[in-house]
N, C-alpha and C positions, 0 to 999 in steps of 0.2 A: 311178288317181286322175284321169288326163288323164279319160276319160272321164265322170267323174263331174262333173268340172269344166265340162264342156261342157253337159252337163245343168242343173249349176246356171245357167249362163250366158242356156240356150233359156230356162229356167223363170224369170228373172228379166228377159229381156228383156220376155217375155208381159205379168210383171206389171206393169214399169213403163211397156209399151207401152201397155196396153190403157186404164189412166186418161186419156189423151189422145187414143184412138180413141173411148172410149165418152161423153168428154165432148163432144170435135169432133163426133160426130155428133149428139148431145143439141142443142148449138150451132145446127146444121143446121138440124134441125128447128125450131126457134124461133127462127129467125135473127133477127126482125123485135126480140126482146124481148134480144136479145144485144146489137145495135143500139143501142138505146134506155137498155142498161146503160151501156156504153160511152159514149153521148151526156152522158149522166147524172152522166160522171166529167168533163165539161168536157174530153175529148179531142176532136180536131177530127178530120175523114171516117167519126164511129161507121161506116159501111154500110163503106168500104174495111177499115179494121181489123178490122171481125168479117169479113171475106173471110179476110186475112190469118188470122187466128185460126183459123179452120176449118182453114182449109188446111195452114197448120202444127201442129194439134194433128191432125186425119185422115192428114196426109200425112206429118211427121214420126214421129209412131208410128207407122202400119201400117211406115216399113220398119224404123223399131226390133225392130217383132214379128218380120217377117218375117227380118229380120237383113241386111238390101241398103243398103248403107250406113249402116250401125247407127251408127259413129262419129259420121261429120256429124251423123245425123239427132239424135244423144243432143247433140251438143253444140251442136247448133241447138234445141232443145228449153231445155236448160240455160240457155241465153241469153234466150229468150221468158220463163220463168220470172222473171226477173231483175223487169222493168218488169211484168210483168202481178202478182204480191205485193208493190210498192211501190206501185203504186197500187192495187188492190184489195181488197189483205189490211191496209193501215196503221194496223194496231191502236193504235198509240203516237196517233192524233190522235181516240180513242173511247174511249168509258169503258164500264162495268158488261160488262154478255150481250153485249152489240155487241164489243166490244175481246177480252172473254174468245174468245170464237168464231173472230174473226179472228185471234187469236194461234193459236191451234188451226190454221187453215190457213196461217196463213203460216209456222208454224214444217215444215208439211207440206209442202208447195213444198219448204223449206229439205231435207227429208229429200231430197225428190223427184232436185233437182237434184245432191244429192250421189248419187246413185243416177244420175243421166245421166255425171257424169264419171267414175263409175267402168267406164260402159259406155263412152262417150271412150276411153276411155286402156285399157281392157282388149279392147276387139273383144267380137264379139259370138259368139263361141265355135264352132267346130265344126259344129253344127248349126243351120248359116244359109245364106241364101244366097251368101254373101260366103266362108263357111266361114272365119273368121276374124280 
């Protein structure tokens, strides 16, 4: 069973790794319109924080994937969640398709981040680099 455990562990690191590599990189790529989003929400240095943001969605997931400090990186992750679905996802101040939608993501976040502390508190199994 240990090994079966470990497997599930690689195989769930991947997946909740990857949603934060492939959006960090998406990010990337458009950084200028990530900016502009972020300015958009009356937060102040939009261009520092979408640095921030990149980096910690590229940087914290690749070593979630990879399993190299899987801990920190889930529970560094978990905590970016926190601010980035209070103010992006805040369904409760929209009505109709706008509100419905964002509830939809921010109750995913919700999943997400319970999905980082159970990688927190459990390690990132056997087949990583950390091995553990």
């Amino acid at each position: 069973m240990k090994n079966q455990s470990d497997a599930f562990a690689l195989v769930g690191r991947i997946l909740l790794g990857s949603i934060f590599v492939l959006s960090g990189f998406q990010k990337l790529m458009g950084f200028s319109g990530v900016a502009a989003t972020i300015a958009g929400k009356g937060l102040p240095m939009p261009e520092v924080l979408a640095v921030i943001t990149v980096a910690i969605e590229l940087g914290a997931g690749l070593l979630l994937v990879v399993g190299l400090k899987a801990r920190w990186a889930a529970f560094l992750l978990f905590l970016f969640i926190i601010p980035v679905s209070l103010t992006f996802h805040n369904f409760w101040t929209m009505d109709g398709a706008q509100a419905a939608m964002n509830k939809i993501q921010f109750l995913k976040n919700v999943s997400i981040m319970g999905g980082s502390l159970m990688a927190a508190a459990f390690g990132p199994g056997r087949y990583s680099i950390d091995k553990g």
